[in-house]
N, C-alpha and C positions, 0 to 999 in steps of 0.2 A: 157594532155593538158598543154603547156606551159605558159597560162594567165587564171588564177582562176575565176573561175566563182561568179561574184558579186550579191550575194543575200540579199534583204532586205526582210523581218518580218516584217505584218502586225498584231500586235495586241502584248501583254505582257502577258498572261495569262500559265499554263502550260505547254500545249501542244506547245506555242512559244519557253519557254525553254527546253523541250525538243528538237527539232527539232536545236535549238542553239548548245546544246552539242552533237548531230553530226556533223553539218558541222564544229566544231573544228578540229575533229578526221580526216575529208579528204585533201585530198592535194591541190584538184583543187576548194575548195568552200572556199570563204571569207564572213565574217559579215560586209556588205557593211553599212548596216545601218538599222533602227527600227523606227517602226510609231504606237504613239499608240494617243490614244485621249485628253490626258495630256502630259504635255513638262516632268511632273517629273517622270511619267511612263517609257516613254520613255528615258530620263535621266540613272534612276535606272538600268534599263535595258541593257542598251551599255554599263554601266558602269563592270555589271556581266560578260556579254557576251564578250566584247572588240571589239563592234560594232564603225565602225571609225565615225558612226553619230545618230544621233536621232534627230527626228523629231515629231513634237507634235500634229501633225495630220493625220490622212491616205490620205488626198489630198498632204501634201506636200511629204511624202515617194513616190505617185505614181507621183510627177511632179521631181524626185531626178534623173537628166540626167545620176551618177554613175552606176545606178543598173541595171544590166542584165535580173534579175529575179525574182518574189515578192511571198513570201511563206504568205499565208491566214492563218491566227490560230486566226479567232475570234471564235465567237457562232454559231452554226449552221443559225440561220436567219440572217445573214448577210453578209454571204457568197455569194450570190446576189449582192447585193449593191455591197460589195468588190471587187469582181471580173470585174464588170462591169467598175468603178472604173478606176482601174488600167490597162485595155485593154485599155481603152477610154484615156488616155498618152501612149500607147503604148509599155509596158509594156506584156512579157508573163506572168504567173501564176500559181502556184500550189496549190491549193483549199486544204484545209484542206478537210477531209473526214466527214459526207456526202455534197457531193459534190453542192446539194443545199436540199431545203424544201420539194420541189416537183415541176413535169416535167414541170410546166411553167418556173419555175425560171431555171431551169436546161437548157432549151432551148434556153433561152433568151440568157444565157452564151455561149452558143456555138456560137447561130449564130452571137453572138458580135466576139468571137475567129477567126471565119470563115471568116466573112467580114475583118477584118485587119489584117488578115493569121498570126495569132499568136500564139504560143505555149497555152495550157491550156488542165490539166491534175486534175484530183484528186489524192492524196494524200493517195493510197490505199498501204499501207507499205506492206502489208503481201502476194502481188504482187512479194516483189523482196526479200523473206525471200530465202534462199538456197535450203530448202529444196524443196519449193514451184517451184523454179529454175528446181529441179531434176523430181518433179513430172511431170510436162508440159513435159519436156525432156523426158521421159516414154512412156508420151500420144500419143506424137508427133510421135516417133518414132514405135508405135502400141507397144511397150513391154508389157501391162497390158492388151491391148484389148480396145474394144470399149464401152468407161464409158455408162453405165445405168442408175447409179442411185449416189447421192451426200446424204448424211449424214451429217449434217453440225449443230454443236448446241455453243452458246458463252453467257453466260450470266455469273452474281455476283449479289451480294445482296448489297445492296447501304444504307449507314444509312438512316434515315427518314428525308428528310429536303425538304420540299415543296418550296422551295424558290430556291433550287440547280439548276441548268440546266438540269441534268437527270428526275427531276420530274416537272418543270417549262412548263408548256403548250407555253407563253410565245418567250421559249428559243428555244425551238424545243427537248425537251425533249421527252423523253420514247425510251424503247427499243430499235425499229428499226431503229432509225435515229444514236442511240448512237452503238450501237451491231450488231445487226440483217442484216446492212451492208455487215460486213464480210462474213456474209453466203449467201446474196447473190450472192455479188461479185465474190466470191468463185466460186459457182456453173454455174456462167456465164463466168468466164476463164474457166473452165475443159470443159462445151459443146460446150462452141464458139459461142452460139448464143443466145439471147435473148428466154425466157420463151414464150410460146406458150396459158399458162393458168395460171392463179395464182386464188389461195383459199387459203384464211386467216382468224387464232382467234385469239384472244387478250382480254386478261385483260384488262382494262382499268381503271386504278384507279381512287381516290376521287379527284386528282389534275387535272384529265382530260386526260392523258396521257395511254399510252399501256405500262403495266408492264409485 
């Protein structure tokens, strides 16, 4: 592409800088600008990153005529709101992963995407890993045969902090919204179609959450 594609950053947390220190690294991505819910968040933020603006709201980023395209990195429950947001200026979007709470909020996003035919993706990375590239390419082409069956396990041990967002009822905490994702995900790229039955156990710890 001869004209960079202009991205702004909804939220300053982590997963914002990460997502920062790639679009460095490409050619055709610029740090158009940053919206977080303070002017000095946002401030600190452009400053790190070399975002040419910041904006001390997520209303004024999705009302910023510059930006092409608005990457979502807040918490998982507000990836609704957010999204809806910034379609509604007419803005596309890239949802931080998971993509909402659950299938009402998820739907509500789409059919907002669908009525103003705008771009609107989740933010599922491990989607466009290489090898991930190679496998599909395999599938595709029958080299391994006709998948059966998916294996799929991702977890870590997380200190103890009931206040965190992993264990915050809250936040949208516990396993499967944080982890358990992938595995799905996963297993619904390799069969190409939505599960037929689902059965599930969980832990559920003293925070409220599935550990």
């Amino acid at each position: 592409m001869t004209t960079p594609i202009r991205w702004g950053i909804l939220g300053t947390g982590n997963i914002a800088k990460q997502f920062a220190k790639g679009l460095a690294v490409l050619p055709d991505a610029q740090l158009a600008a940053v919206g977080s819910r303070s002017h000095e968040s946002a401030q600190s933020f452009a400053g790190e990153f070399k975002a040419a603006r910041s904006h001390g709201s997520y209303e004024a980023l999705a009302r910023d005529p510059d930006i092409d395209v608005i990457y979502i990195a807040t918490p998982h429950p507000l990836h609704c709101a957010n999204t809806l947001l910034c379609l509604k200026h007419d803005k596309p979007v890239l949802c931080e992963k998971p993509f909402a709470v659950n299938a009402v909020e998820a739907q509500a996003m789409i059919t907002a995407a669908r009525s103003k035919k705008l771009f609107l993706m989740e933010a599922m990375w491990t989607r466009f890993l290489p090898v991930t590239t190679q496998v599909m390419e395999w599938i595709r082409a029958g080299r391994i045969g006709e998948p059966r069956q998916v294996l799929a396990d991702f977890g870590f041990r997380c200190g103890w902090n009931p206040q965190s967002r992993l264990l915050d009822r809250s936040l949208g905490g516990g396993a499967l919204l944080d982890v358990g994702v992938y595995c799905l995900a996963y297993a619904r790229m390799v069969f190409g179609s939505a599960p037929e039955r689902l059965h599930a156990d969980a832990h559920v710890g003293e925070t409220g959450v599935d550990e």
